[in-house]
C-alpha positions, 0 to 999 in steps of 0.5 A: 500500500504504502510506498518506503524509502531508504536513504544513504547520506555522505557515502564517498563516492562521486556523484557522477559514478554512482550514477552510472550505478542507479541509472541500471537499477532504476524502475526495475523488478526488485528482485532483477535489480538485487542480482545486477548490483550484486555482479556488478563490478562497479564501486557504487554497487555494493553499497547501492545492494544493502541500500536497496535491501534497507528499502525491502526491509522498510516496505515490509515492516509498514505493509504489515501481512503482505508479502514481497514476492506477491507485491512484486516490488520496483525501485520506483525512485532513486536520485544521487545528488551530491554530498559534502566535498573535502577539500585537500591540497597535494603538493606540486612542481614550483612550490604550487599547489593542487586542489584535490576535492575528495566529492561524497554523495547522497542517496535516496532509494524508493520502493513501491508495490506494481500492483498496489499501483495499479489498483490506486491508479482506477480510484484515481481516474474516476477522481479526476473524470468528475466535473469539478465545475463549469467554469467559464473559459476565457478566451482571447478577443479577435481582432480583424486587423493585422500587425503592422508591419515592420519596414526595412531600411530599403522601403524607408529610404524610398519612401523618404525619396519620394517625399522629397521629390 
């Protein structure tokens, strides 16, 4: 019934890698997802598995009596954005100095059930079907005359000479 989420904050990884991991994973089967982040070999991966193990674990303990495997879950939502960013210096040729940003990243994980979605989803509509009231549509007035025009430099220098003359 009830959609759960999970959430992993300041994991140091980029943003931009972990991504590439969410971007495979995202809207599918629960049970597919857990077996492409648990061989995969990406870095993000492993985390990204106990992540969405977390968020089962939360859908079950709100929908009391119902089972996962009838539900059939999907990772309805799941966004990285980026965390906090240390900054760090590595010494370089000439007495400078490199910035060296060591990026982290949040992120959140939903599940949903597919077929709690689909019985919600008529209930819904039939909302939105009924007439909420008739009220007047304002349109824009119609006019009969055209835009002026905007005159080039050629037909205002003609016009200019033929006043002249």
């Amino acid at each position: 019934m009830a959609e759960a989420a999970a959430r992993l904050k300041n994991y140091p990884t980029s943003p931009r890698k972990m991504r590439y991991v969410a971007d495979m994973v995202r809207g599918k089967d629960v049970n597919l997802a857990l077996d492409i982040l648990q061989h995969s070999s990406k870095h993000g991966a492993k985390p990204m598995y106990k992540l969405l193990l977390s968020a089962i674990d939360n859908w079950e303990k709100k929908n009391e009596g119902l089972r996962v495997e009838d539900a059939q879950l999907i990772v309805r939502t799941l966004l990285v954005d980026g965390g906090t960013t240390l900054k760090r210096w590595l010494p370089a040729p000439h007495g400078r100095a490199y910035k060296i940003r060591k990026r982290s990243n949040h992120i959140t994980l939903v599940v949903d059930s597919k077929v709690l979605m689909q019985q919600e989803k008529p209930a819904a509509e039939a909302k939105a079907e009924t007439p909420v009231a008739d009220a007047p549509v304002a349109t824009a007035p119609e006019t009969t005359e055209e835009a002026p025009k905007k005159k080039t430099k050629k037909k205002k220098a003609e016009e200019t000479a033929a006043a002249e003359s």
